[in-house]
N, C-alpha and C positions, 0 to 999 in steps of 0.2 A: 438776673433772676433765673434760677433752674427748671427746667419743665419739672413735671411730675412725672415717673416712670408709669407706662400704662400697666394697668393690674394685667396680672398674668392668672389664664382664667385654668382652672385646673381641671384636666379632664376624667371621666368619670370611668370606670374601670372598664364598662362596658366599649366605650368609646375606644378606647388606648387597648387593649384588646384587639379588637377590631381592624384597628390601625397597624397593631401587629402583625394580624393575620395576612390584610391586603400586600404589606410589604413584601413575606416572606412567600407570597402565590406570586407576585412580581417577578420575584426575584426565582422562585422556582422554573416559570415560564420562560423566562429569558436568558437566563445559565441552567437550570437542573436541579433536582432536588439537592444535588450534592453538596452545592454551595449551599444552602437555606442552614447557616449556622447563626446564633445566638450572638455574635461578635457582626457577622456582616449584618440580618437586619438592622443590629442596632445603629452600626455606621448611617447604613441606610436612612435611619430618623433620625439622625442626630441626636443618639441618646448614651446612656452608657448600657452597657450590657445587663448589668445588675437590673436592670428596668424589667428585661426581656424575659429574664429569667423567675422575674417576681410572678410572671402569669404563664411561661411553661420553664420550670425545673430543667426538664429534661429534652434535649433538643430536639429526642426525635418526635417528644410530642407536636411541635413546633413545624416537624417536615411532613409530617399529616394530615396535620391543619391545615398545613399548605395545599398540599393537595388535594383534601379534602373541598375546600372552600373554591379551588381553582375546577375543578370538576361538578362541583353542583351550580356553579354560575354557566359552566358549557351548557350542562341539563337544563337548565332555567332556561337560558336562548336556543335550544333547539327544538325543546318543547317543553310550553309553558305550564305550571301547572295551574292556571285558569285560562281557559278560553271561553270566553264569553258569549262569541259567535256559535259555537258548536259545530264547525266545520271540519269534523275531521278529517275528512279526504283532503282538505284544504292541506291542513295542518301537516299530515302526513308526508303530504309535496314539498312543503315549506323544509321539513326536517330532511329529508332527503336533497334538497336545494342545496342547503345550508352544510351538509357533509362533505364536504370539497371547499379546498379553498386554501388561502393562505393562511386564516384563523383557526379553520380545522386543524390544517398539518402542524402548525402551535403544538395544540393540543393533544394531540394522538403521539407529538415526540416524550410529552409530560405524561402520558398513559404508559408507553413505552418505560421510561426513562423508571416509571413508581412501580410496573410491575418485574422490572427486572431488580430493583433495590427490596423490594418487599420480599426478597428470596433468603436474603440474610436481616430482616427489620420486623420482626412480627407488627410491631405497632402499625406499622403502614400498611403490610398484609393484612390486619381488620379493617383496614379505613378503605384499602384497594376494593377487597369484598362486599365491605358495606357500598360503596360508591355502584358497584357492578349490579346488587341488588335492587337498588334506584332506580336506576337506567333501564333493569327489564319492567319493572314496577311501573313507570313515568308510560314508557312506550305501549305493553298491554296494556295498559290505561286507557289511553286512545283511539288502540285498537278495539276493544271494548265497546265503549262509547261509541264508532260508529256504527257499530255492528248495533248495537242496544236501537239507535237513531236511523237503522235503515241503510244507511249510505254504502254496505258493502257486506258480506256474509265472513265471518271469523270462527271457523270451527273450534282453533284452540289459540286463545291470543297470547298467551302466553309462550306458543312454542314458537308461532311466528315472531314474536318481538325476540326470541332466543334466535330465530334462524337470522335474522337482519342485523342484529349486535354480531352476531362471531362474522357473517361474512362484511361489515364493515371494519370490524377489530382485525381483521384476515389484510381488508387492502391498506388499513388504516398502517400497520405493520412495514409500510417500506415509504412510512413519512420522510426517514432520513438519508435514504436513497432516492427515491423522487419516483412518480408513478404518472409521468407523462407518457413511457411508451406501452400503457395498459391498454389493449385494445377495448373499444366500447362495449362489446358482449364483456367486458368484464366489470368496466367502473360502474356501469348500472346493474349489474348481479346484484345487489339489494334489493335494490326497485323493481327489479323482473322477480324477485322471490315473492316480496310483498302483494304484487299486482296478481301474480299465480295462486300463494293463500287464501288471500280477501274477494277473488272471482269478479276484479277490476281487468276494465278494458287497456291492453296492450298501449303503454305511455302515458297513462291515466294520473300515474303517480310523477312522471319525468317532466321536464319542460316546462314549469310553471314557475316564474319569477319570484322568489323570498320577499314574502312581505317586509315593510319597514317591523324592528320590535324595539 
């Protein structure tokens, strides 16, 4: 007697999608945007290509996505955009924690890797920019918020969250060379910026262990 073949459950556009995008942020992270083509995700899923291309046409929409998607998940875990606590000073420690690291230099080479591709890629160059927008948005956020809540004085948090993105995007910049021989006046030049805007006390923002997220 034969089994019965189990039903094979069909996924919904949103899902397969989705599924696409994960792959091809995968696959950007751990080779480069360069490989994020239309033939390798689909290897990836075990699909045929025709699949992939049914929801991006065009591949460099596909390298976008990528990077778009693999950049607002960094944004998401470095800072969140609920905190429920209202700790910003917290928070601020945590993000600054959190900028070092093995998973950081990941990511700052996938920064690297999109702004130097987005020079010849315009699609990417709006997604680069929109991403970069985010990021001062996310941060003056927070800087805001404590200022609003007390916890520190923010003359212009906007400029501040500008001065702490270019000098991390500044050391962020020698991910593929390695930034072990930075002397410490300089890996904390973020955190000594920030602590000097905000009229926080001298390591106020350094040395504070990352919360679980």
């Amino acid at each position: 007697m034969s089994r019965a073949q189990p039903k094979r459950v069909r996924k919904t556009p949103e899902t397969r999608r989705a599924e696409i995008v994960a792959a091809a942020s995968a696959i950007a992270l751990a080779e480069g945007l360069e490989c994020v083509t239309l033939r390798r995700v689909a290897d990836e899923l075990a699909v045929r290509p025709g699949l992939i291309s049914h929801y991006f046409p065009a591949a460099e929409d596909l390298v976008a996505e990528a990077f778009g998607a693999a950049a607002s998940a960094e944004l998401e875990e470095l800072i969140p955009a609920v905190r429920p606590d209202g700790d910003a000073t917290g928070h601020l420690a945590r993000f600054f924690a959190l900028t070092s690291g093995e998973r950081y230099d990941e990511m700052s080479r996938l920064w690297l890797n999109a702004r130097h591709l987005s020079r010849y890629r315009a699609t990417l160059r709006e997604r680069v920019h929109h991403q970069e927008a985010l990021w001062r948005d996310r941060l003056a956020g927070l800087i805001r918020d404590g200022a609003a809540a007390g916890e520190f004085r923010a003359t212009d948090p906007e400029l501040t969250a500008m001065r702490i993105l270019v000098v991390l995007d500044g050391l962020a910049s020698h991910a593929n060379t390695g930034r072990d021989d930075h002397p410490e006046v300089i890996t904390n030049m973020a955190v000594t910026i920030a602590e000097r805007d905000l009229e926080l006390a001298d390591g106020r923002l350094a040395g504070r262990p990352a919360a679980p997220h």
